[in-house]
N, C-alpha and C positions, 0 to 999 in steps of 0.2 A: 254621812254626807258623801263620804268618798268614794261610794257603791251610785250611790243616785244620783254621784256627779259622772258616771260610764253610761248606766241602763236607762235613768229618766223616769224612773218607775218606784215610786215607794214602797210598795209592795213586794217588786221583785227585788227592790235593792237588800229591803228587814232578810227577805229570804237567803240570800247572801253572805250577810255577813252574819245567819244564827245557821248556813252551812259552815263556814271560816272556823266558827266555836265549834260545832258539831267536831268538824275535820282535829279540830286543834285537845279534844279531848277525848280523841280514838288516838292521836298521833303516840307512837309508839316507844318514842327517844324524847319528850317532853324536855328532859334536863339536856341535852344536847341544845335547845334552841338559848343562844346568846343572845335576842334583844328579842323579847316578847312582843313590843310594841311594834317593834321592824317587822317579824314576821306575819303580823294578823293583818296590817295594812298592805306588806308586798301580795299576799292571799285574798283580800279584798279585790284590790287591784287583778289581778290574774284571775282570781272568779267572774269578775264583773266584765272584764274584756273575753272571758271564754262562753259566757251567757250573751252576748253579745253576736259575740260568732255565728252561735247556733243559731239566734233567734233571726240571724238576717239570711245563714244558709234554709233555714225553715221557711222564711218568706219566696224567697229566692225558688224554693222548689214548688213553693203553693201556687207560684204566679205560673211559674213554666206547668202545674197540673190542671192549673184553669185552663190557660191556653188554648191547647185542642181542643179543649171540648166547645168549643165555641167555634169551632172550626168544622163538628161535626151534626150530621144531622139525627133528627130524633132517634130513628130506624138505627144510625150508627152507633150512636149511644147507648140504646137498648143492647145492641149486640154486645157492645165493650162490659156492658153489666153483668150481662148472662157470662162471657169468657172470664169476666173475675169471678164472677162465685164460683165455677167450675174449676178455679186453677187455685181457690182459698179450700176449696171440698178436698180436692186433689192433694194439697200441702197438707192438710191438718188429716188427711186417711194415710200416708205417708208416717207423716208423724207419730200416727198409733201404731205402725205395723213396728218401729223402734222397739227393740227389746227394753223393759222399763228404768235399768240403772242410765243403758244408753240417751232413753229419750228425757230422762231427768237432767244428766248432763246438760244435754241439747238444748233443753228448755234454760237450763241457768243462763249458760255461757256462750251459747251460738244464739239464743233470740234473746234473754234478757240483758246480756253485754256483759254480767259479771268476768271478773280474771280467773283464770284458771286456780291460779291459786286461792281464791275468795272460796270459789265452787268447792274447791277438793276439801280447805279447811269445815265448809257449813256442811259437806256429806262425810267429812270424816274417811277420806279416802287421798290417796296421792296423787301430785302432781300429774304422774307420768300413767296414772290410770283417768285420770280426766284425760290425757290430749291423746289416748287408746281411744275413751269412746267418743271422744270427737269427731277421731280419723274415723272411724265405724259410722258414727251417723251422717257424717259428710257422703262419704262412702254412697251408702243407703238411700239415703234424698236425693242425691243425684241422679240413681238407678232408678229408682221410681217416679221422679221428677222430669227426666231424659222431653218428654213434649212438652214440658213447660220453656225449655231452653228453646227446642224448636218455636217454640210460640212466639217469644221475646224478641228471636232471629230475626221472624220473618215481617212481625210488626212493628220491628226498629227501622226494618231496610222500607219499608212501607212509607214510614212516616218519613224519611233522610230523604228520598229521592223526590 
């Protein structure tokens, strides 16, 4: 109840707190935690207000992506279609020219959000060689990326003024 007294949602609330237990039997110093019952409720509580967050910053972005487009016409909109898939072809030909330990990195911990140290322990490699090929792939997508920025530039200042 203490989940679906944040979210409002039974479903997202179960999921919550069988994260909390998830979390709580990865957790690594288990006999460190002094009051079992304090900890899963302060974790409830903190999950439920971070699922929260997201899910209004989530709304919050879908409303600001509807927006323009309502603002645009057919003609416009087709063009925006065509410059995404050109700038998705673009990113993901990029992505292949990564040398493969680089673009594996890349893929964990620059697009799936893992931590550095999640990635280095699941590829069995070190810290300090994860944030190598990170600096390399940042590197690289930027090089080859170079008119996707101009693109971004020129269709922010478009829409501002």
């Amino acid at each position: 109840m203490l989940s679906y007294h944040f979210v409002e949602d039974m479903y997202e609330a179960e999921d919550i707190v069988q994260d909390v237990f998830i979390q709580l039997l990865s957790h690594k110093n288990r006999a460190a935690i002094k009051s079992l019952e304090a900890y899963i409720k302060v974790a409830i509580k903190n999950n439920s207000i971070q699922a929260l967050k997201k899910k209004r910053s989530f709304e919050s972005l879908n409303q600001l992506l509807k927006e323009p487009e309502s603002l645009l016409t057919e003609d416009q909109l087709e063009e925006e279609k065509t410059a995404l898939i050109k700038l998705q072809h673009d990113f993901y030909e990029a992505l292949a020219k990564l040398p493969k330990e680089c673009r594996t990195v890349f893929l964990l911990t620059g697009l799936n959000g893992m931590k550095y140290k999640d990635t280095a322990e699941e590829l069995g490699i070190s810290i300090n060689t994860v944030k190598s090929q990170m600096k390399k792939a940042y590197k690289a997508m930027r090089s080859s990326l170079e008119h996707l920025y101009l693109f971004l530039a020129t269709n922010l200042t478009k829409t501002t003024c």
